[in-house]
TORZAKOL-602232 format. One line per 5 residues: their letters; for each residue x, z negated, y negated of N, C-alpha, C. Coordinates in Angstrom, 3 decimals. Layout:
! residues N
a) X/Z/Y/X/Z/Y/X/Z/Y | ...
***
This chain:
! residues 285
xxxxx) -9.711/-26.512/5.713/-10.156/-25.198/5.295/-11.360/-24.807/6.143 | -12.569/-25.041/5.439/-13.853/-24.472/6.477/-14.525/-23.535/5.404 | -14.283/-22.181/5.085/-14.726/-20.960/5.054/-15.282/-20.068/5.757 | -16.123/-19.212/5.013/-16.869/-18.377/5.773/-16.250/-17.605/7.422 | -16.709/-17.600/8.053/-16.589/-16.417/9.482/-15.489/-15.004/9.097
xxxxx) -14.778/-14.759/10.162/-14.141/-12.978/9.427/-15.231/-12.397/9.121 | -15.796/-12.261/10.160/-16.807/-11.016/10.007/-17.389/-11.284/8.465 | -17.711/-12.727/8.134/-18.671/-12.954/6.788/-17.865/-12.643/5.301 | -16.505/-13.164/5.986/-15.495/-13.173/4.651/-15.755/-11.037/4.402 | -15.093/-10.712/5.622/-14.997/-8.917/5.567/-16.144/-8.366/4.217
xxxxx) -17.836/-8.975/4.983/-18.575/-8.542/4.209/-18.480/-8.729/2.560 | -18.668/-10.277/2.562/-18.338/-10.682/1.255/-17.373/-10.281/0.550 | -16.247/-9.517/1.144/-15.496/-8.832/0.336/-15.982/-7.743/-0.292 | -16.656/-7.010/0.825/-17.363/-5.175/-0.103/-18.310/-5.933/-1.046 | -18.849/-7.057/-1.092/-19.972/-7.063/-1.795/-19.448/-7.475/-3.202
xxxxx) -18.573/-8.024/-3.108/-17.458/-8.758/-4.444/-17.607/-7.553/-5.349 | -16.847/-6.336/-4.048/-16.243/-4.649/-4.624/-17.611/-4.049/-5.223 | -18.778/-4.130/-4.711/-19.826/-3.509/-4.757/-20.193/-3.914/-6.298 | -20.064/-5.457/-6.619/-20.241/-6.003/-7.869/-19.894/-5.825/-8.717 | -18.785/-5.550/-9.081/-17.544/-5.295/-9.962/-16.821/-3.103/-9.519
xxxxx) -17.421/-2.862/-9.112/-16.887/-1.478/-8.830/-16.486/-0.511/-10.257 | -16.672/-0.964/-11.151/-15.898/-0.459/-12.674/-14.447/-0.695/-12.444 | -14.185/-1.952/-11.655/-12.325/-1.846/-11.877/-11.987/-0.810/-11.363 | -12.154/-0.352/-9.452/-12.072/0.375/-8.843/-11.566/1.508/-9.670 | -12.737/1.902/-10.027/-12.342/3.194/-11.261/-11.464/2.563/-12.057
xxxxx) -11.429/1.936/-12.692/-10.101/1.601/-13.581/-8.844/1.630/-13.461 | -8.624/0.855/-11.873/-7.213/1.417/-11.255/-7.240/2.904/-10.160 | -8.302/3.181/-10.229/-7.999/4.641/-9.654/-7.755/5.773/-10.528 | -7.938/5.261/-11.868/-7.729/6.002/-13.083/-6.186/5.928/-13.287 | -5.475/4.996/-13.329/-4.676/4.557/-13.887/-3.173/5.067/-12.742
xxxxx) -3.489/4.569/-11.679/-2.953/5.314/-10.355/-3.213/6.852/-10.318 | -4.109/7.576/-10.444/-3.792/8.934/-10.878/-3.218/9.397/-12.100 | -3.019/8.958/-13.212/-2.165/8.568/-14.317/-0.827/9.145/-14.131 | 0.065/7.396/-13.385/0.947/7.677/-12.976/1.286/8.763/-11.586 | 0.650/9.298/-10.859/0.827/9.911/-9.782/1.188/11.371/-11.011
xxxxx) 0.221/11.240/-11.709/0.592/12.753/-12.873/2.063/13.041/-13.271 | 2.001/11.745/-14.080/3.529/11.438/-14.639/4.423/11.883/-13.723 | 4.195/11.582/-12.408/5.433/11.457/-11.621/5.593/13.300/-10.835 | 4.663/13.708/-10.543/5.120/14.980/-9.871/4.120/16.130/-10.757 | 4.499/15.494/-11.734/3.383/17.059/-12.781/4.586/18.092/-13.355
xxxxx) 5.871/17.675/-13.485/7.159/18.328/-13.900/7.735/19.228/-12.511 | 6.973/18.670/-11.323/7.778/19.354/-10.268/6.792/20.226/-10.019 | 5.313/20.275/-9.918/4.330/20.695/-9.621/4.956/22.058/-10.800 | 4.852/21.976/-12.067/5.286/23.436/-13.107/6.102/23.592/-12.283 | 7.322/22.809/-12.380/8.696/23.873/-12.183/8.821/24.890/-10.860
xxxxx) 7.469/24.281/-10.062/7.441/25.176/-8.923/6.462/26.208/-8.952 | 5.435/26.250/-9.733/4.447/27.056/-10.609/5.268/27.970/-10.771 | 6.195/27.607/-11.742/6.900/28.903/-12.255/7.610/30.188/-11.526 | 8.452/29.177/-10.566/9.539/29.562/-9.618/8.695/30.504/-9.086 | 7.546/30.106/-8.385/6.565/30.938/-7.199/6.072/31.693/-7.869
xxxxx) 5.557/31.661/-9.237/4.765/32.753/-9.830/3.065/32.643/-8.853 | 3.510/34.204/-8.960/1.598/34.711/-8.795/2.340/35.423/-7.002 | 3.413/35.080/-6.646/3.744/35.849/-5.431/3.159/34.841/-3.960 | 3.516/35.286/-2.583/2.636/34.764/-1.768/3.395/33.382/-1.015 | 4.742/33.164/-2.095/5.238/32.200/-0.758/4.585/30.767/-1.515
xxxxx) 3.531/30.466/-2.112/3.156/29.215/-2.078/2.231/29.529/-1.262 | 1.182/30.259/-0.762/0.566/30.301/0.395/1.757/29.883/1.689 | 2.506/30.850/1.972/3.423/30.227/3.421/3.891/28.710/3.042 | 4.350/27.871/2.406/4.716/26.796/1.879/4.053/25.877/2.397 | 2.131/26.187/2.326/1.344/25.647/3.062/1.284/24.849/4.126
xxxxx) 1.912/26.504/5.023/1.869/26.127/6.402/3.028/26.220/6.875 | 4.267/26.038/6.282/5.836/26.221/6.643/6.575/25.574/5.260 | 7.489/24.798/5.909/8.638/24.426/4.931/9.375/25.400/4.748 | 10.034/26.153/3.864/11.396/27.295/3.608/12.231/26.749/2.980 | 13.399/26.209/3.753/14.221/25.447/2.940/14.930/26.310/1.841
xxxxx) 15.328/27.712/2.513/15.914/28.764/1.336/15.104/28.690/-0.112 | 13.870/28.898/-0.636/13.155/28.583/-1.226/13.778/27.264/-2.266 | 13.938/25.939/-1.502/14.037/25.178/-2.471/15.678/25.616/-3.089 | 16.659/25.520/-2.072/17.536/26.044/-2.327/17.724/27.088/-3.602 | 17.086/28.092/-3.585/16.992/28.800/-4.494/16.881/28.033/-5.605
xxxxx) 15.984/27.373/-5.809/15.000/26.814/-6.532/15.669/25.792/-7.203 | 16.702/25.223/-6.599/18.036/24.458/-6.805/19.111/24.936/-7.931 | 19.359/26.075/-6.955/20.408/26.969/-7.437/20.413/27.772/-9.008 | 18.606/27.974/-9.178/18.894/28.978/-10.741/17.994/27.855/-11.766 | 17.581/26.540/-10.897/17.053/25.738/-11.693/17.127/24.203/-12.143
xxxxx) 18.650/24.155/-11.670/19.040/23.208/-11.624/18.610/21.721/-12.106 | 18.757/22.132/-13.595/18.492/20.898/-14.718/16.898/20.756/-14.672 | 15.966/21.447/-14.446/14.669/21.488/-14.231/14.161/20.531/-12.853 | 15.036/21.016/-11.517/14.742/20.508/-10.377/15.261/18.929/-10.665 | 16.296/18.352/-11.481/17.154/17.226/-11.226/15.846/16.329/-12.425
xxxxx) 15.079/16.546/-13.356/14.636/15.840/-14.406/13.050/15.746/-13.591 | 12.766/16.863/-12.913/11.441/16.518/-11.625/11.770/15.153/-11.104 | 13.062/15.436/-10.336/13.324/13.805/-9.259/13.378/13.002/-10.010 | 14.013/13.043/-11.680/14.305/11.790/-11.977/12.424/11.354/-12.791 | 11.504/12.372/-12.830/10.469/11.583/-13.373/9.827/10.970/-11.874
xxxxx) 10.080/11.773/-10.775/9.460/10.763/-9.702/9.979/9.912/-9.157 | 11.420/9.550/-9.589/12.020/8.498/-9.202/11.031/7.203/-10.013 | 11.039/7.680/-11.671/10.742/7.061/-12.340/9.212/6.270/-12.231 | 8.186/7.259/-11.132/7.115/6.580/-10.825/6.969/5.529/-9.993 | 8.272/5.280/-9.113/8.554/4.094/-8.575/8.349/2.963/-9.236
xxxxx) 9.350/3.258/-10.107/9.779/1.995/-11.230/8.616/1.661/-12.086 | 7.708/2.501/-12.367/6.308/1.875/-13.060/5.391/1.722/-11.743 | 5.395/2.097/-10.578/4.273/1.786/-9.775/4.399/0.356/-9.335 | 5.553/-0.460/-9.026/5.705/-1.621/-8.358/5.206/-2.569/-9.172 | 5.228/-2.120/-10.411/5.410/-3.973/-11.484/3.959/-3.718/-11.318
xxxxx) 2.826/-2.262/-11.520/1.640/-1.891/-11.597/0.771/-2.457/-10.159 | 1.407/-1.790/-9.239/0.685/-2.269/-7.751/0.438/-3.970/-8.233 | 1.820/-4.757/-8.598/1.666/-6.449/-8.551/0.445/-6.743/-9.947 | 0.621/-5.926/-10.414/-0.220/-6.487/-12.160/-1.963/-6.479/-11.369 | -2.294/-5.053/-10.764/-3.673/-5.084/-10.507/-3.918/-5.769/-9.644
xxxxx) -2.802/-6.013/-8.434/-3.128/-7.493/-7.591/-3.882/-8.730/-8.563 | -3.452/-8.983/-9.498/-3.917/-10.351/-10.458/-5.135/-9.998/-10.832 | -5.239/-8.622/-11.357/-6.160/-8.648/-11.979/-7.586/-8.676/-10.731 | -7.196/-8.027/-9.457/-8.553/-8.011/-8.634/-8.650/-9.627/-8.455 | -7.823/-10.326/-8.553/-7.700/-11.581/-8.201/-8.584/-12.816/-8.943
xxxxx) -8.288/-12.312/-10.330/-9.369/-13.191/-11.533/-10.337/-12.752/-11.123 | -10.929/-11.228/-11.048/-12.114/-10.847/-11.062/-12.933/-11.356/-9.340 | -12.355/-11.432/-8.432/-12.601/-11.742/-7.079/-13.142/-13.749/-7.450 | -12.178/-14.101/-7.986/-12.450/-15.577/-8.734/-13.401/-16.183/-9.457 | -13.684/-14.861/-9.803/-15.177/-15.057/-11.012/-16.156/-15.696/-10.929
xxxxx) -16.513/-16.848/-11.420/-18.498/-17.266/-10.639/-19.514/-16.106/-11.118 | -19.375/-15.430/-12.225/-20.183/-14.102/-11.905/-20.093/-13.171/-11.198 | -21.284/-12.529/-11.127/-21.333/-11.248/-10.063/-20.397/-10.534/-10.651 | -20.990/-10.177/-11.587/-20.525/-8.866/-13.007/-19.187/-9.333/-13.633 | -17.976/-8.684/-13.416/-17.304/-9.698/-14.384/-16.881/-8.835/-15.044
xxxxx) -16.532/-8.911/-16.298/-16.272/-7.776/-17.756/-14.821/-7.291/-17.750 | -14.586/-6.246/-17.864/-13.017/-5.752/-17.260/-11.783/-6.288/-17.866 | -12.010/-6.489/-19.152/-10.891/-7.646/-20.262/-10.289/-8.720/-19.432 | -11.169/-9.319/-17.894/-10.852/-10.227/-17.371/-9.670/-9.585/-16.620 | -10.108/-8.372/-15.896/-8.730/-7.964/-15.220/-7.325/-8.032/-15.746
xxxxx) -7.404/-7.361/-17.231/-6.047/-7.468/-17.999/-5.546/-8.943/-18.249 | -6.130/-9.899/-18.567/-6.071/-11.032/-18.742/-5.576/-11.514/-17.136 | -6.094/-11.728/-15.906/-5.710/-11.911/-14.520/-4.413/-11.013/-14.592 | -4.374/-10.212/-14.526/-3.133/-9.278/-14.460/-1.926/-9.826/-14.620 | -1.903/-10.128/-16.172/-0.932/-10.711/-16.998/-0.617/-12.073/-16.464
xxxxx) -1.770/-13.189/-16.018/-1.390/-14.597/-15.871/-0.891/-14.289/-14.773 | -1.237/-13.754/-13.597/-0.416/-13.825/-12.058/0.503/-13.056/-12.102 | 1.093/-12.186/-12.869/2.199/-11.175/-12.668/3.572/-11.530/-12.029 | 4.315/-12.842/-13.020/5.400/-13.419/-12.438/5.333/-13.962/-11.099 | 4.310/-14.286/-10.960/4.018/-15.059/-9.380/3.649/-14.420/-8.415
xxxxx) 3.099/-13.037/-8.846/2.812/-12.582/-7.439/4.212/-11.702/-7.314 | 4.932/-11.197/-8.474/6.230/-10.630/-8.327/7.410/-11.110/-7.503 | 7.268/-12.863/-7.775/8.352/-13.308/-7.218/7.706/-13.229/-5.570 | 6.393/-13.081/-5.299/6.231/-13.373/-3.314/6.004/-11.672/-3.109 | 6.021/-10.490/-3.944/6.280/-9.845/-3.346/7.781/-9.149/-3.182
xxxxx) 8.514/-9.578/-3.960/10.292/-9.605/-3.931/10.515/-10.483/-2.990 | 9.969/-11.855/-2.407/10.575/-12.686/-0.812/9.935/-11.350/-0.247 | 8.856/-11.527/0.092/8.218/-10.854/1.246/9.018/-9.308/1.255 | 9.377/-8.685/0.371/9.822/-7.444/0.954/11.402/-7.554/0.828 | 12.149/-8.677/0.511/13.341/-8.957/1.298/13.188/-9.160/2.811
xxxxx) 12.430/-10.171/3.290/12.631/-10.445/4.186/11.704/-9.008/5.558 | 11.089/-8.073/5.170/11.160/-6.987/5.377/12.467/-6.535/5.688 | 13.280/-6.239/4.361/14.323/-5.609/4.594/15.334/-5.943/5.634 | 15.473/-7.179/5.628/16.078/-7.922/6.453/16.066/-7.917/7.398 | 14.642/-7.563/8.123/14.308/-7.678/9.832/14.543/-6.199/10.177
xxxxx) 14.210/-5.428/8.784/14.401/-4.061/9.350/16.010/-3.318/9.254 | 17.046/-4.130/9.025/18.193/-4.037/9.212/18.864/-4.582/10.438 | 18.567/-5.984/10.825/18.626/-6.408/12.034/18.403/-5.607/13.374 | 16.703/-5.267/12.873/16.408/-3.687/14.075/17.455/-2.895/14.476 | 17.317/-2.432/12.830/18.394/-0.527/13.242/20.019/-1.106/13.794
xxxxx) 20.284/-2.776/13.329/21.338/-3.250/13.710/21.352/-3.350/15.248 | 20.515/-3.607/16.239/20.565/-4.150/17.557/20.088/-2.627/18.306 | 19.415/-1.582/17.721/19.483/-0.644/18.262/20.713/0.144/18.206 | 21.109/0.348/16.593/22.809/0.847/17.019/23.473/0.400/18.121 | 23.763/-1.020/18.072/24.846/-1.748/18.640/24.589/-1.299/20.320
xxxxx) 23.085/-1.487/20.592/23.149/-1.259/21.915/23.259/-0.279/22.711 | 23.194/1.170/21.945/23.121/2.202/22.289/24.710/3.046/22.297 | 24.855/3.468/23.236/26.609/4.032/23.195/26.111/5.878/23.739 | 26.304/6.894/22.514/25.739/8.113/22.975/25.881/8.879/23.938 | 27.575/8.504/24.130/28.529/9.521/25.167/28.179/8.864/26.801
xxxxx) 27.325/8.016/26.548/27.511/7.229/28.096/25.500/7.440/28.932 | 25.138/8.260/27.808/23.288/8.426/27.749/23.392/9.347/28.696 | 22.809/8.822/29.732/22.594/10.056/30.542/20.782/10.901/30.608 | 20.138/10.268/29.749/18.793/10.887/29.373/18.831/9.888/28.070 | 17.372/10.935/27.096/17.495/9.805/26.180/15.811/8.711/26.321
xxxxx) 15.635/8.904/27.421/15.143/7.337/27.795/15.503/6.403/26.975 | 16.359/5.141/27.303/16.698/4.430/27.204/16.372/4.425/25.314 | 16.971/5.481/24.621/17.096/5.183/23.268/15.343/5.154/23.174 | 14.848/6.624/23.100/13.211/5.992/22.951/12.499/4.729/23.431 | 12.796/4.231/24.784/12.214/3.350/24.616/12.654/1.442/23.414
xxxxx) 13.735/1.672/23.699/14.327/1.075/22.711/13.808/1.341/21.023 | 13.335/2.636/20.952/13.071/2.889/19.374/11.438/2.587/19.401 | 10.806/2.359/20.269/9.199/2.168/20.205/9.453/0.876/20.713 | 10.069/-0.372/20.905/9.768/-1.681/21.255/10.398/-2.099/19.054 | 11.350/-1.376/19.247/11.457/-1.567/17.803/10.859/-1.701/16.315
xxxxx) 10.036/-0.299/16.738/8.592/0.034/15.802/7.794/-0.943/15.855 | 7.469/-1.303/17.266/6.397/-2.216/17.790/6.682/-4.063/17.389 | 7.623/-3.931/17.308/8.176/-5.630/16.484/8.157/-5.478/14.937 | 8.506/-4.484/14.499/8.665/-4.408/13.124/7.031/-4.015/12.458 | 6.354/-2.985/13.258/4.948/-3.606/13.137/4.434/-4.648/13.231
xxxxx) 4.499/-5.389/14.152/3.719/-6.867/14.071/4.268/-7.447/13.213 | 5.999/-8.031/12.807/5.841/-8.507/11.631/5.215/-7.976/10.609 | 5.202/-6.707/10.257/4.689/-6.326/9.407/2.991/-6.900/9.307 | 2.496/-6.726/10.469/1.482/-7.132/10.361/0.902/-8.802/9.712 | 1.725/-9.620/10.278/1.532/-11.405/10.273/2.564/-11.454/8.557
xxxxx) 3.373/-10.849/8.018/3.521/-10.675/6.854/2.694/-10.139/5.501 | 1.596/-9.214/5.913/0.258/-8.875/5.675/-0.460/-10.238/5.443 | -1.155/-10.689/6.243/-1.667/-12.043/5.802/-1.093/-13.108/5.638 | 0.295/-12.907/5.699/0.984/-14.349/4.813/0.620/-13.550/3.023 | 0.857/-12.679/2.983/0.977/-12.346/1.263/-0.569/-12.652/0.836
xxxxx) -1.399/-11.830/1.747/-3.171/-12.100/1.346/-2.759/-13.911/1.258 | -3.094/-14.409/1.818/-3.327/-16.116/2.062/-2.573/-16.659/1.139 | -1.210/-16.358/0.317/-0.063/-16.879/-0.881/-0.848/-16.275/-1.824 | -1.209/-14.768/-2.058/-2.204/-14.740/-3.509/-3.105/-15.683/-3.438 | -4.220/-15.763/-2.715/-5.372/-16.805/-2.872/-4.717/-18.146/-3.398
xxxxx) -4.042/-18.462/-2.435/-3.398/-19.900/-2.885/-2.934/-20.440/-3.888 | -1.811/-19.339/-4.473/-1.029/-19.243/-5.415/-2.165/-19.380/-6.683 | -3.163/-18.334/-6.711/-4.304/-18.580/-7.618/-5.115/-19.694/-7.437 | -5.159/-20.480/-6.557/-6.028/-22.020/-6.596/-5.512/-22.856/-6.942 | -3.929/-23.167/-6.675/-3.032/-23.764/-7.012/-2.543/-23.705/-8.679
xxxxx) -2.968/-23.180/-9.662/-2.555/-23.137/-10.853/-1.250/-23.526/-11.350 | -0.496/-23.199/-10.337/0.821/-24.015/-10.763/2.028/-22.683/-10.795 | 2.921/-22.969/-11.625/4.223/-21.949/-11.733/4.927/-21.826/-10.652 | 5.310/-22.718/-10.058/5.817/-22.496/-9.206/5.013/-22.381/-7.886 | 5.505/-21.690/-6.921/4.435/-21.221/-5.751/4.983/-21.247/-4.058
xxxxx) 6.054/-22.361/-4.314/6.876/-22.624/-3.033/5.780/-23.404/-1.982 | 4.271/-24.460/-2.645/3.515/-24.990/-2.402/2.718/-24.017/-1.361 | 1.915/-23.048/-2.413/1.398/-22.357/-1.945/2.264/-21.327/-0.557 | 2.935/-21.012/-0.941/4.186/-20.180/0.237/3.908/-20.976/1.629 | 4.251/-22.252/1.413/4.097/-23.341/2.411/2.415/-23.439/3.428
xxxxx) 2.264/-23.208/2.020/0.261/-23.528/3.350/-0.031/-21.903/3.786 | 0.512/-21.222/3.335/0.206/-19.956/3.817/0.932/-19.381/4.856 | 2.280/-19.783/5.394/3.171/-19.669/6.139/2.152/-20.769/7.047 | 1.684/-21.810/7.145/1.011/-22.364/8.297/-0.547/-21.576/9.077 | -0.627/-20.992/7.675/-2.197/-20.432/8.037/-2.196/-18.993/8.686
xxxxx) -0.997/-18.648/8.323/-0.931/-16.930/9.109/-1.481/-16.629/10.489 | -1.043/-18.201/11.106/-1.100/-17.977/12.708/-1.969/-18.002/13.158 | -3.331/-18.815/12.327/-4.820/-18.872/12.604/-5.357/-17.927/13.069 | -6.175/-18.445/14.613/-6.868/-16.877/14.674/-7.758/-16.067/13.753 | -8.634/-17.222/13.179/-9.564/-16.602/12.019/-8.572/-15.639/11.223
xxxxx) -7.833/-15.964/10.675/-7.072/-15.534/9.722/-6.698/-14.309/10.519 | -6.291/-14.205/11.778/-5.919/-12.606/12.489/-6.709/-11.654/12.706 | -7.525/-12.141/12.946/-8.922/-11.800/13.491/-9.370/-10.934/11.904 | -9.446/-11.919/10.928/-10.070/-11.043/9.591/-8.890/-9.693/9.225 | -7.822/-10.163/9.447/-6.408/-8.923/9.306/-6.922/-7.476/10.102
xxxxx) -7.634/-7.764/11.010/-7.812/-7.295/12.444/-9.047/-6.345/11.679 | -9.886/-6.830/11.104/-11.202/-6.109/11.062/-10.779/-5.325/9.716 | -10.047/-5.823/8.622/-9.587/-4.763/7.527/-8.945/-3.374/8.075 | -7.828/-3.956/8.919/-6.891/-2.967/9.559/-7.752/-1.983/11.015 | -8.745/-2.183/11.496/-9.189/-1.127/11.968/-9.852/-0.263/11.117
xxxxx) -10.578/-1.127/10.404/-11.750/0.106/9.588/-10.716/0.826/8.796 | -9.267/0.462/8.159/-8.614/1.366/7.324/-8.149/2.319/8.201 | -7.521/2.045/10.143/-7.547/3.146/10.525/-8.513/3.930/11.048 | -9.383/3.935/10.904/-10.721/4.572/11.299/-11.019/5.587/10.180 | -11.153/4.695/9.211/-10.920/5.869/8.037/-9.595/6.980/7.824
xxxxx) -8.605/6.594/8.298/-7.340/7.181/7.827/-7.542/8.515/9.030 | -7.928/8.188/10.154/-7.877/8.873/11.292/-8.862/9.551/10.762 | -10.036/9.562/10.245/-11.433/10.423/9.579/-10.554/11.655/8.709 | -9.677/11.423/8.100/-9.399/11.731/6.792/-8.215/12.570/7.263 | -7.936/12.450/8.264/-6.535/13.544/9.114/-7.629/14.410/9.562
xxxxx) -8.588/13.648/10.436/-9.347/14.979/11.281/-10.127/15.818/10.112 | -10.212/15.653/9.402/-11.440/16.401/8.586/-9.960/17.493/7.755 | -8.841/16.973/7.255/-7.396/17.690/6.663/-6.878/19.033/7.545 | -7.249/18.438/9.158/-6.789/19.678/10.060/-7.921/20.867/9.973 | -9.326/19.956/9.544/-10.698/21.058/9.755/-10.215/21.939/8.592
xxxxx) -10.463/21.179/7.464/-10.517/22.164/6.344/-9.363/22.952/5.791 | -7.842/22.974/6.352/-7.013/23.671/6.565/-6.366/23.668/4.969 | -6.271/25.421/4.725/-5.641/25.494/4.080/-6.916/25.944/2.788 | -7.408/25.272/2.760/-9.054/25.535/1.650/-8.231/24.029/0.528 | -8.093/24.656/-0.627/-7.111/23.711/-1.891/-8.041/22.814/-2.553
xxxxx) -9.123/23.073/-2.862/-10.214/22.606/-3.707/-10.551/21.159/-2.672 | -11.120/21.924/-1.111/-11.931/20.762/-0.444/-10.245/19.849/0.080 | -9.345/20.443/0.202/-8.237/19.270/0.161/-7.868/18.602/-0.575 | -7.754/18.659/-1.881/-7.460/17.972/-2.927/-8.715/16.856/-3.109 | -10.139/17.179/-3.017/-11.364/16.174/-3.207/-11.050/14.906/-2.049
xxxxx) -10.255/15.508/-1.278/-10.513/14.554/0.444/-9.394/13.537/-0.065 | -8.238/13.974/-0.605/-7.046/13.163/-0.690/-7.250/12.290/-1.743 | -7.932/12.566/-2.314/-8.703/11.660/-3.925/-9.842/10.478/-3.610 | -10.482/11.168/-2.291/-11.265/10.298/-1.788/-10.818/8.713/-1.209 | -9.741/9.543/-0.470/-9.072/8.889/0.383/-8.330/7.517/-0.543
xxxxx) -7.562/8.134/-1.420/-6.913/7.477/-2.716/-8.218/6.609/-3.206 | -9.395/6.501/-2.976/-9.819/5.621/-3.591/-10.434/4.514/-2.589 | -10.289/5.186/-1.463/-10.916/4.109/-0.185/-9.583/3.154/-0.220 | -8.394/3.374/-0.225/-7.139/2.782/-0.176/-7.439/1.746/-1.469 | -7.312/2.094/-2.664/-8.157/0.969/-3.543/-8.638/0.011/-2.990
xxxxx) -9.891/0.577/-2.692/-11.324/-0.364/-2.321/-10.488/-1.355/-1.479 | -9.600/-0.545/-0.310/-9.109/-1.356/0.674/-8.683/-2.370/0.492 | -7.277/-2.323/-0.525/-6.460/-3.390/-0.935/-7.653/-4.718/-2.071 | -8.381/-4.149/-2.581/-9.338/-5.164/-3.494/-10.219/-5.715/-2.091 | -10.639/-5.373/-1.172/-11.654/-5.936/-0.106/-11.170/-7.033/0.853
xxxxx) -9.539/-6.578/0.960/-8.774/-7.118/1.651/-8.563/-8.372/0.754 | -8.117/-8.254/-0.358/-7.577/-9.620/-1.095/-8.903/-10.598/-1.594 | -10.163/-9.893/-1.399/-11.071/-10.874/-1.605/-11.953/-11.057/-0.174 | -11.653/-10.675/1.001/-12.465/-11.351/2.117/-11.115/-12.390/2.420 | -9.894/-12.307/1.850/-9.337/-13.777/2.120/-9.483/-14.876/1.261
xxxxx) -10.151/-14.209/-0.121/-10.730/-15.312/-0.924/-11.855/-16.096/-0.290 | -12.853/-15.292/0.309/-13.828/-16.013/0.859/-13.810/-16.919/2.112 | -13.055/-16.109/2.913/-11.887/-17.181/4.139/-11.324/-18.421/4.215 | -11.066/-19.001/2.433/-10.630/-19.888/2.101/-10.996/-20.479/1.748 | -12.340/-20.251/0.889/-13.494/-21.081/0.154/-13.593/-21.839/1.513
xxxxx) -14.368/-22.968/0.722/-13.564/-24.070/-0.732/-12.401/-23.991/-0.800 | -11.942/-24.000/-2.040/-10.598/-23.445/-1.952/-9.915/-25.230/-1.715 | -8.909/-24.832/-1.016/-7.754/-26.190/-0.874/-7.614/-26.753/-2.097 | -7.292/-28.218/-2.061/-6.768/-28.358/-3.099/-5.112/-28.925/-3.148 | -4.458/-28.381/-3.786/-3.080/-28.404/-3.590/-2.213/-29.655/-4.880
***
């Protein structure tokens, strides 16, 4: 595998995005869509409840649990068909998150600059089962480590015998701090299994799983993880400080969180194609 530099892959990723920036909009369309679907029934039913009176201003800047309570209490069947449509945005966001994975994936693949958006739906559809089945391992084995955690922190902790709670905090931040880094080196096992999985043309993707589980550990390969994941917190940290400036102003908060919603896009498409370029020439499997 002799591919471009991080730093070169990083670039070559915005420039992929820069090329093709119609999908962008396409799934930022489509992701505000469903974000509608999912809390536009709770958004009325709380319209209503509040009226034209002042406690959606305090709401703002204070939770009132009485409020929902209420809100519970004389609106029952209204409040219960809210949760169940945002339950329901779950259940269409996951198969959706994996579908536009494929599709940035054909289009990242493309020998044209320009590639025509029909290709996305088409990518979408061919990688769907395959990237479904590595993101069902990968977020088992999530689950898994993060049960183990809360398992070895229970076990070790006995409350009645705490004589400060030392001991538990530090115990709960070495915890965070492991379950981050996997999280992290699980991050570029999934980047490095899409690429693969897509060079590899094959149904099954235990192959690909395999060379990507060797390649995680590469520094290149950390190193490029490294340069996605600061600039996203650099931005994320931009996007808090500017949330505390502009307060409780609805218009310039809502533009920032939309913004934000689309840098997160960009992110995940920049990310999955500076590991395309990382890899060029692609292996052959």
């Amino acid at each position: 595998m002799s591919g471009m530099s991080s730093t070169a892959s990083y670039l070559a990723g915005w420039r992929s995005l820069r090329q093709n920036w119609k999908v962008l909009l396409l799934t930022y369309g489509i992701n505000l869509l469903l974000a509608f679907v999912a809390i536009g029934p709770l958004s009325n039913l709380l319209a209503m409840s509040i009226g034209r009176t002042t406690l959606g201003e305090k709401l703002s800047s204070t939770f009132d649990y009485t409020l929902i309570t209420d809100i519970i209490r004389h609106e029952g069947s209204a409040f219960n068909i809210s949760l169940a449509a945002m339950g329901s945005f779950i259940i269409l966001y996951l198969p959706w998150a994996v579908f536009y994975q494929g599709g940035y994936m054909t289009i990242i693949r493309s020998d044209k600059q320009r590639v025509e958006l029909k290709e996305f739906w088409r990518g979408g559809a061919e990688y769907f089962f395959r990237y479904l089945r590595l993101t069902v391992y990968t977020l088992g084995f999530t689950l898994i480590v993060m049960s183990i955690l809360s398992k070895l922190l229970v076990n070790r902790i006995q409350p009645f015998k705490l004589e400060s709670e030392a001991p538990l905090m530090t115990q709960f931040w070495i915890s965070i701090f492991i379950f981050l880094t996997i999280t992290f080196f699980v991050g570029i096992f999934k980047e490095l299994a899409k690429n693969l999985i897509a060079a590899s043309d094959r149904k099954m993707i235990s192959t690909a799983n395999t060379l990507a589980l060797k390649g995680t550990l590469k520094s290149r390969a950390i190193f490029l993880s490294l340069i996605n994941l600061i600039v996203l917190i650099v931005i994320a940290a931009l996007y808090f400080l500017l949330r505390k400036i502009i307060g409780s102003y609805l218009i310039p908060a809502i533009i920032l969180g939309q913004l934000f919603l689309f840098y997160r896009l960009a992110y995940k498409y920049v990310r999955l194609a500076s590991y395309y370029y990382y890899l060029k020439p692609e292996p052959m499997i």
